[in-house]
N, C-alpha and C positions, 0 to 999 in steps of 0.2 A: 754281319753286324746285328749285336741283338739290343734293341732298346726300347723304351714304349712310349712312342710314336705314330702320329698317323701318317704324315709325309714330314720328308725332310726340309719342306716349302714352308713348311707351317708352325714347325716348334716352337718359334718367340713368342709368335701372338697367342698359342692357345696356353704356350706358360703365362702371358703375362695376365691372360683372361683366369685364370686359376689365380694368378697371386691376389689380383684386384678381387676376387669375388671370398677369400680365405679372410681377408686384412682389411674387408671392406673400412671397419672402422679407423682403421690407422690411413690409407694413401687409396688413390685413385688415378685409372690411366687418362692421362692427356688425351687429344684427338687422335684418331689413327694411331694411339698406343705410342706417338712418338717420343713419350718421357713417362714416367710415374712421380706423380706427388703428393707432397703432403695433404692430407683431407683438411685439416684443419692450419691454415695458418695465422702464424702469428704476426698483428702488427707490427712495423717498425724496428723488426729484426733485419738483419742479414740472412740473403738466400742463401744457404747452401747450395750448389748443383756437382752431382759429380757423373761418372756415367763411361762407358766403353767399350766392347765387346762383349758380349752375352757371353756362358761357358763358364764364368766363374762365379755365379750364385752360391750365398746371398750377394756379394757382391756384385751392384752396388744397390738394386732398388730392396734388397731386404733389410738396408740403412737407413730407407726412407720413414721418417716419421720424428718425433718429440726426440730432442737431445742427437740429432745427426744431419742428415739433409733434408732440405727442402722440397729437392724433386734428384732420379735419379734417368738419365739417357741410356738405353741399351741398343746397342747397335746388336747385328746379326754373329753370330758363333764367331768370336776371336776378329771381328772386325768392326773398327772404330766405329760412334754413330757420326751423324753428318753436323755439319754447324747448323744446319734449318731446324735440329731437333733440341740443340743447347740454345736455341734465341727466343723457339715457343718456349720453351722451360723457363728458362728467365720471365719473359714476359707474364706466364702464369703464376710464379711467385717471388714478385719482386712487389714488395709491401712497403718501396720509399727508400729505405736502406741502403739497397747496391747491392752484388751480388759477389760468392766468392765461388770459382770455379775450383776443383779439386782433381786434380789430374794425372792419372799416370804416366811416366817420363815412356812413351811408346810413341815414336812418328806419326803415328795416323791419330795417334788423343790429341798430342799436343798443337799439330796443325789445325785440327778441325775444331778444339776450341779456342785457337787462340784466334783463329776466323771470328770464331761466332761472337770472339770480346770485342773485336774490333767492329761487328758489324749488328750487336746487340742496340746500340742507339741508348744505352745507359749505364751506370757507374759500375764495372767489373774489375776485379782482380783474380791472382787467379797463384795458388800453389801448385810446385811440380814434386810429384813423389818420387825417390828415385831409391830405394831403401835396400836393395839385393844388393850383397857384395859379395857376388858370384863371378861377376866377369864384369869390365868394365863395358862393353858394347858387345850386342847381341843382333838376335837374326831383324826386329823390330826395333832397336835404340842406336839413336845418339846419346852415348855414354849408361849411367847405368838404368837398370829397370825399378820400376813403380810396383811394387808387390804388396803381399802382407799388410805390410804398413801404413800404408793407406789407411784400413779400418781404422787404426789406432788415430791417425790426425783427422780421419771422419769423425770419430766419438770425440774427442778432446777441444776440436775448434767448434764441432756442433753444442757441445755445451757450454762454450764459451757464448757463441754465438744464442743461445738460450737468456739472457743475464743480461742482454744489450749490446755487448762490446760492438765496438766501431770496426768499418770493415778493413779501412788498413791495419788495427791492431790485432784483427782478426788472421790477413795474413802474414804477417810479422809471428802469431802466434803458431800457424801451421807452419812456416818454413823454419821454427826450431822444434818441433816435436817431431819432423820429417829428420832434421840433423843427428837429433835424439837415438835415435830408431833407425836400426838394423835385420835383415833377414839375409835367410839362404835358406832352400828344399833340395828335396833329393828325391829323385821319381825311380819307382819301383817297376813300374808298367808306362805305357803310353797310354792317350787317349784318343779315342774315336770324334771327330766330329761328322755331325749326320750327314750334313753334305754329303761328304766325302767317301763316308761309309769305309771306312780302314783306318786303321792307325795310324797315327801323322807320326811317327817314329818308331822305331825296333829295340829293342833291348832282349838279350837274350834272355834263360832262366836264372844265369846264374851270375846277370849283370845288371848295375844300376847308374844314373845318371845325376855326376855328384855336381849340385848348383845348378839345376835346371830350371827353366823358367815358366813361367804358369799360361803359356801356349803352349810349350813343348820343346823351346827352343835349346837347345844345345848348352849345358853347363861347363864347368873347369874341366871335366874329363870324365871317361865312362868306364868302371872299375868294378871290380868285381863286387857280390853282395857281400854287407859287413853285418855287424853284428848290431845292434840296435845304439849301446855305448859307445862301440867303432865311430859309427854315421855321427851322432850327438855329439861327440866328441870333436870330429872335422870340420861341424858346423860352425860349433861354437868358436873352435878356434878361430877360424876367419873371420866370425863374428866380432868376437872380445878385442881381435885386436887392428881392427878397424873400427871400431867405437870405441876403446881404450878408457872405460870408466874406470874410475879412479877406486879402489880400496875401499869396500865400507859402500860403495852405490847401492841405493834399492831399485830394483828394477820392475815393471811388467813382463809376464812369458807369456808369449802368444807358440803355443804347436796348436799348426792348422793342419787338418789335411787335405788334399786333393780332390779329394771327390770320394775314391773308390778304398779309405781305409778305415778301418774301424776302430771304433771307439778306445778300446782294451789296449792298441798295437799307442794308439796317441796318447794316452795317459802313462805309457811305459816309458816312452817318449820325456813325457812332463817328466819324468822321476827321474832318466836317463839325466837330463840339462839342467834340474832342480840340484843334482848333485854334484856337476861339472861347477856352476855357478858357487852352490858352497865352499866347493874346495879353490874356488878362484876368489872370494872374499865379497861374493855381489850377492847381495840377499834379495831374492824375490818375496814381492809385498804383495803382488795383484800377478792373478793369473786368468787366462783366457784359453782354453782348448773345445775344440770343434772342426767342424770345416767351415770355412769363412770364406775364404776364397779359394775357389777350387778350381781344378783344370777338367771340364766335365768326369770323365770315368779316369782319373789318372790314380794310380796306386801310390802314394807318397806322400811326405811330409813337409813342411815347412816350419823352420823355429825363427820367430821374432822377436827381440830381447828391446825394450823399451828403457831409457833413463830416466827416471823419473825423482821428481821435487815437491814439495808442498803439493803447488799451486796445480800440477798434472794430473798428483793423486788428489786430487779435489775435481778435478775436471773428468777424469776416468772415472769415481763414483758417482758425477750426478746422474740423475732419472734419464733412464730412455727407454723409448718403448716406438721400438720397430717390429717389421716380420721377423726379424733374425737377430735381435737381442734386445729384452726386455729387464729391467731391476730401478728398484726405487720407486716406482709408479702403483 
């Protein structure tokens, strides 16, 4: 295992001591580093809070800041944080409003914040992500997984939530932009977590893992490597027609990658489902490529197709300015 590191005991807290000292002016870490939040908050808004396994940076505290969350919880590599760390978070920015938790649909998130809503001692609701439609239940789920799409109802309800909106309209507003929005990745390599120091799955040279999920978990089946349009092509299919937008939709494209791909292979990508999308009649209006949520060192992709309306594309362009995405401000 090569990676740079001083012990495998310590890589959260000296990441999180790095993020807080980069972004000093956007977020700041809680006691004991148990949450990241907003520096600056706002009155009488709605808290954001999301948060879950470390391992997929920026996701979720490179969210934190103007136009997204409030505070973000990171538990240790691929393992949920505990509810003691979503009730300080709360507590530290809950400005009157109530809180909306932001969740992805993974056993160990959904328990431990739905603990913390119940044992918060104030006004919580709470969205489930559940956006892959790769497999309906996985090594971590009851039913489907929480991916990609996340980012998209972390940006879209935090600028709602920006404006004033109420917090039940708030989640009313995430559990349709979660309906909205679709993903599936496809992993080229596995990834290392430090712990463990070895791969948390195999895939041979000349195999990849189609609909896998952002620990590692096991997709629709493992096939041979395809061709860049092959891959984009199988996505989307399953994509398009499990969101089944109508003729004429305009969409957001979200290609993330993983961690371990480069920039050149994702934008070919972008052009690979820019042109699938043409010839299916869905025009994309708003694009987003990077790595967003990643699986530490994993080689691969993820495409996320968004529906979008007025009032979306109004909410996707307003100002945010976090660690990991900045425009308008």
């Amino acid at each position: 295992m090569k990676k740079l590191i001083n012990s495998a005991d310590t890589v959260l807290e000296e990441s999180l001591d790095g993020l807080a000292a980069a972004h000093a002016d956007i977020l700041l870490l809680g006691a004991e580093r148990k949450f990241v939040r907003r520096r600056t908050l706002k009155p009488g808004k709605v808290a954001l809070i999301s948060g879950g396994g470390s391992g997929h940076e920026p996701l979720h505290a490179g969210f934190v800041g103007l136009g997204m969350l409030d505070a973000a919880c990171p538990g240790q590599v691929f393992t949920s944080p505990t509810p003691d760390q979503m009730i300080e978070a709360a507590e530290a920015v809950d400005t009157g409003a109530g809180v909306l938790f932001i969740v992805k649909n993974y056993e160990g998130d959904v328990m431990n914040f739905t603990m913390a809503a119940e044992m918060a001692g104030r006004e919580v609701a709470s969205v489930v992500t559940n956006d892959d439609v790769a497999v309906e239940k996985s090594t971590y789920t009851t039913g489907r997984r929480g991916v990609a799409g996340t980012l998209i109802v972390e940006k879209m309800v935090g600028a709602a939530a920006e404006t004033g909106m109420p917090l039940a309209a708030l989640k009313a507003l995430g559990d349709e932009v979660n309906r909205r929005t679709r993903s599936m990745g496809v992993a080229l390599s596995p990834c290392t977590v430090p712990a463990a120091g070895r791969p948390n799955f195999t895939l041979a040279d000349d195999e990849m893992e189609m609909g896998v999920g952002i620990h590692g978990e096991p997709g629709r089946r493992r096939v041979p490597l395809a061709s860049a349009d092959a891959i984009a092509a199988e996505m989307l299919d399953a994509i398009l027609k499990d969101l089944a937008p109508s003729k004429g939709s305009e969409v957001l494209l979200l290609v993330n990658g993983f961690g371990a791909t480069p920039l050149i292979e994702l934008y070919l990508m972008v052009n690979a489902a820019k042109r699938i999308l043409d010839r299916a009649g869905i025009t994309v209006t708003r694009f987003l490529t990077g790595s967003y949520v990643t699986s530490l060192d994993m080689a691969g992709v993820s495409i996320t197709v968004s529906v979008l309306d007025r009032k979306a594309t109004t909410l996707w362009d307003a100002p945010v300015q976090t660690a990991a995405l900045r425009w308008g401000v």
